[in-house]
C-alpha positions in Angstrom: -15.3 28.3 -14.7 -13.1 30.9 -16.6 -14.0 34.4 -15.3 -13.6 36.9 -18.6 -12.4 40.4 -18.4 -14.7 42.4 -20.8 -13.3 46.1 -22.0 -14.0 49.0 -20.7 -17.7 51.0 -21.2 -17.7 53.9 -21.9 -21.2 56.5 -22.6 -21.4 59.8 -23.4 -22.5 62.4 -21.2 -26.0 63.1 -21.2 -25.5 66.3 -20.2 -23.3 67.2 -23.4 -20.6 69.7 -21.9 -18.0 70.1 -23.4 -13.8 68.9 -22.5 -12.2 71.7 -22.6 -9.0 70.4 -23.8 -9.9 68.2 -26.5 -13.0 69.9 -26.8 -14.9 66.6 -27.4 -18.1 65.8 -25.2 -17.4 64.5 -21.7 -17.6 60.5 -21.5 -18.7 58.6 -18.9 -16.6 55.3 -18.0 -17.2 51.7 -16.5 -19.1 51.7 -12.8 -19.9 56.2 -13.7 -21.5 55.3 -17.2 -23.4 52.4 -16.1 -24.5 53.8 -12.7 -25.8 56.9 -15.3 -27.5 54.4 -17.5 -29.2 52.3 -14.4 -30.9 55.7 -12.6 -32.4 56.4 -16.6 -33.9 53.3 -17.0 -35.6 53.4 -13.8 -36.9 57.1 -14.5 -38.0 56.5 -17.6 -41.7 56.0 -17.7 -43.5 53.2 -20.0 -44.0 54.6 -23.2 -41.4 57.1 -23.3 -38.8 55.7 -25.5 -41.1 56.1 -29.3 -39.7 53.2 -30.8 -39.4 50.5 -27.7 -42.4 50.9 -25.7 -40.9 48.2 -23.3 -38.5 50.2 -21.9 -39.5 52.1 -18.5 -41.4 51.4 -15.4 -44.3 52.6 -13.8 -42.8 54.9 -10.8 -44.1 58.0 -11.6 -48.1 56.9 -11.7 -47.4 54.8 -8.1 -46.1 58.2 -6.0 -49.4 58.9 -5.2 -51.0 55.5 -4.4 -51.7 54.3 -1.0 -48.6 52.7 0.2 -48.8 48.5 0.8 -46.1 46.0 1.0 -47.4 44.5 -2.5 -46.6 48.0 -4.2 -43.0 48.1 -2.9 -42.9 44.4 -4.2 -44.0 45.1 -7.5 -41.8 48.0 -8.3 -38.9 45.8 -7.2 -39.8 43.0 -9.5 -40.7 45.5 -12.3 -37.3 47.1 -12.0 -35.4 44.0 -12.1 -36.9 42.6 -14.8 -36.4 46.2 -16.8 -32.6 46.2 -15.8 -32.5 42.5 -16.7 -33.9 43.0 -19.8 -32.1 46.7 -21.1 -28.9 46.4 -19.4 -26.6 43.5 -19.8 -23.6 45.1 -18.4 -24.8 44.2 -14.5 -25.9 41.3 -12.4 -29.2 42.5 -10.2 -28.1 41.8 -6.7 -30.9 43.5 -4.4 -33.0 46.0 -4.9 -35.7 47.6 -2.0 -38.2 50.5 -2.7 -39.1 52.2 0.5 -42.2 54.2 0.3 -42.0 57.6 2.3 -45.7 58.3 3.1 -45.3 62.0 4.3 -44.3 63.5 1.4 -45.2 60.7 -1.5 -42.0 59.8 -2.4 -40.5 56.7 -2.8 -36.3 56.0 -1.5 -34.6 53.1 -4.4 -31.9 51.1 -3.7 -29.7 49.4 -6.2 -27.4 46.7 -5.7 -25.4 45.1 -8.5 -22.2 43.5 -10.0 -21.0 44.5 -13.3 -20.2 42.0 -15.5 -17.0 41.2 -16.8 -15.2 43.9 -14.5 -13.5 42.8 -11.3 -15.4 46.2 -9.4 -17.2 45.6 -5.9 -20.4 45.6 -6.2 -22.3 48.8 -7.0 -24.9 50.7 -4.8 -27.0 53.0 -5.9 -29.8 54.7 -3.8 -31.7 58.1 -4.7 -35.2 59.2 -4.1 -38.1 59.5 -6.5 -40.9 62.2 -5.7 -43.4 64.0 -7.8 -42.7 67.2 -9.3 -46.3 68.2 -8.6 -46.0 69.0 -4.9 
């Protein structure tokens, strides 16, 4: 099987400063612009994006549930199949959600390959917590 090199991705910044040589808006390239595009999806609630209601999870209304082992499960499965579905650019290698009880918050880790770019594989972890407490 023939391994294909894709071209390079490139997004624009979300945050919309400005270059200041060329003046143009800063661009995000390959692993930065997807790793940018990965941590949105997954803090994008259901129902957020007006014209795809598909696209999002359900995070932000499990921060304050009692913590099991099938809620941790669930978010994993529900964050795969989002990334599965809305980014095509990566391969879903692993991904754990560690509730922290103490303080409601949940830890994500993201493991992936990118498609078509000969990158090691990608990790991505942050922390999700309410902005209510």
């Amino acid at each position: 099987m023939a391994i294909s090199i894709s071209r390079a991705f490139k997004d624009i910044s979300l945050s919309f400063v400005k270059n200041p040589i060329t003046n143009d808006i800063l661009a995000l390239r390959n692993e930065d612009a997807i790793k940018k595009s990965v941590i949105n999806l997954v803090r994008t609630q259901i129902g957020e994006i007006f014209f795809n209601r598909l696209i999002g999870t359900s995070i932000d209304k499990n921060l304050f549930e009692l913590y099991e082992l099938e809620i941790s499960d669930t978010l994993s499965q529900e964050i795969t199949i989002l990334l599965e579905n809305f980014e095509p650019r990566i391969s879903v290698n692993n991904i754990l959600v560690r509730p922290n009880e103490e303080d409601y918050s949940l830890n994500l880790e993201i493991s992936y390959d990118i498609v078509g770019l000969p990158l090691p594989t990608q990790n991505i972890e942050f922390l999700l917590q309410s902005s209510r407490t």
